[in-house]
C-alpha positions, 0 to 999 in steps of 0.5 A: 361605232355601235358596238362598245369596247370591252374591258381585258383583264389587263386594261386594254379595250377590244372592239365588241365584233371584229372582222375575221380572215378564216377561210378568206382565200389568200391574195388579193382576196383577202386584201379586198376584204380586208381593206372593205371591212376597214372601210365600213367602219370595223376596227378589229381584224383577226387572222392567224398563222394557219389561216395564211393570209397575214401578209395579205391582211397586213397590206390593207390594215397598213393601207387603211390610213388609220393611225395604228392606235385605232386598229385592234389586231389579231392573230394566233399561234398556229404551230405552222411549220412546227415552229415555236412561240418566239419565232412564230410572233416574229414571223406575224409580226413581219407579215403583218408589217406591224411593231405589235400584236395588240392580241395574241392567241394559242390557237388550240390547247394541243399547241401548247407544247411540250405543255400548257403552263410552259407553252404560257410562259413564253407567251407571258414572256412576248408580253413581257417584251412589248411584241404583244399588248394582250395574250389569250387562247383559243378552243381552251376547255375549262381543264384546259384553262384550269391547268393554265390559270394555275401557273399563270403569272397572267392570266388569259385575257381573253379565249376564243371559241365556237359559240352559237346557239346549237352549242351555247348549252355545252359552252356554258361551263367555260363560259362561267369558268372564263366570266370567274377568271376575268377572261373575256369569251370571243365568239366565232361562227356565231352566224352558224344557224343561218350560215350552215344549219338553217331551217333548224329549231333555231329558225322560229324564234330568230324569225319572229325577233327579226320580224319584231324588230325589222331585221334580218336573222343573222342580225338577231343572232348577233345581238343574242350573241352580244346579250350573252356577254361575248366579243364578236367574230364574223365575216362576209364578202358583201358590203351591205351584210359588214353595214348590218352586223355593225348595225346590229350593235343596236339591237336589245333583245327581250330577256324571254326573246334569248330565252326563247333561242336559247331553249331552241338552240338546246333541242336543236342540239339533241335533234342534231346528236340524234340524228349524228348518231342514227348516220353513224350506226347506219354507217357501222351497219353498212361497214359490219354487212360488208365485212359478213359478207366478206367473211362468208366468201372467204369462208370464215366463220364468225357467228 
């Protein structure tokens, strides 16, 4: 595999990428893609309670042939049908059909209920308990993790967030505040530039590696991504794109290539802010002419 193993914080190894299951429909679907992502060589399979697709993915992770030591499973506590901690990893545990969960995440800080340093305790207690080999959180902020970290027995071994370069720049304080911590940033919609906002700031600067080092673009955005210390998270439906992404492993950008991303990612990210802005006071604007003119037929006065 090109793409190393990475060190926790409490001696377990993750695969440096991993196939996700957000947004895979249910049923055979996620099976089938599963199962070819199995195939073409990933070793890491994240899912999540709110994905509702565990049982799915559990069929293809037991269906692989692998032996289970030589497949890193994922999956989150989602707070689905308000249940808590302890019932929720039973309940994974037996969609997945598996023994243990090698790691286990808070899918959000506003799950942790009835608050942070609680909602911890049980997680430190499944690991406690050998249902789970790694615990982690996911969409932490640096308060988030601040508050957590100060009651913790175990510290976090890893938080899951967006990470991209349109939003590396805001990322960065809990990107620092996690490499402080010994917790390891996984990255998801990492493809995000090409995926949902291209032809954007970004598009130049990936182009030109990509045409440098006879790649496509969401491959240099993989390894930008890999160069910035994170695990990897991605998906597709189409095998020769799962061969890619396991193929940009590879890759070593230049230091003043993913300075070059990271500046465009930046300015990307005021256009976008500007431009969110202009579309909703547009919208404000709109939503008050309505209301004057409601006013003024009904007579009101309010100038």
């Amino acid at each position: 595999m090109p793409w190393d193993l990475v060190k926790l914080n409490d001696g377990s190894a993750i695969p440096g990428i991993g196939f996700g299951t957000w947004k895979i429909p249910g049923g055979h679907t996620t099976t089938d893609q599963v199962d070819q992502a199995i195939s073409v060589g990933f070793s890491h399979v994240d899912t999540a309670q709110a994905y509702r697709n565990e049982a799915e993915a559990g069929v293809a992770i037991r269906e692989s042939g692998l032996s289970r030591e030589d497949l890193f499973v994922t999956t989150k506590y989602s707070g689905l049908d308000g249940l808590d901690i302890e019932t929720s990893i039973k309940n994974s545990l037996k969609n997945l059909g598996l023994k243990y969960i090698d790691l286990y995440l808070i899918h959000s800080p506003r799950l942790a209920v009835p608050d942070i340093p609680t909602a911890w305790k049980q997680m430190e207690g499944l690991k406690d308990a050998g249902l789970v080999k790694s615990i982690g959180i996911s969409n932490f902020s640096v308060k988030d993790m601040e508050i957590l970290v100060a009651s913790a027995k175990i510290v976090p071994a890893v938080n899951q967030i967006l990470l991209h370069p349109y939003v590396y720049a805001q990322q960065v304080p809990i990107m620092d505040y996690a490499a402080a911590n010994g917790i390891v940033i996984e990255a998801y919609s990492a493809l995000a530039p090409v995926t949902s906002r291209p032809g954007g700031q970004v598009d130049k600067p990936v182009k030109k590696i990509a045409k440098r080092l006879g790649v496509t673009d969401d491959q240099v955005l993989l390894a930008w991504t890999k160069a910035k210390g994170a695990v990897i998270l991605t998906t597709s439906s189409k095998k020769s794109r799962l061969q890619g992404y396991l193929a940009a492993g590879d890759l070593t950008l230049a230091e003043d290539e993913i300075k070059a991303i990271d500046d465009a990612g930046a300015e990307g990210a005021k256009r976008f802010t500007a431009q969110t802005l202009v579309r909703r006071t547009a919208v404000v604007m709109l939503a008050g002419a309505a209301g004057l003119a409601l006013c003024s037929y009904l007579g009101i006065n309010i100038l």
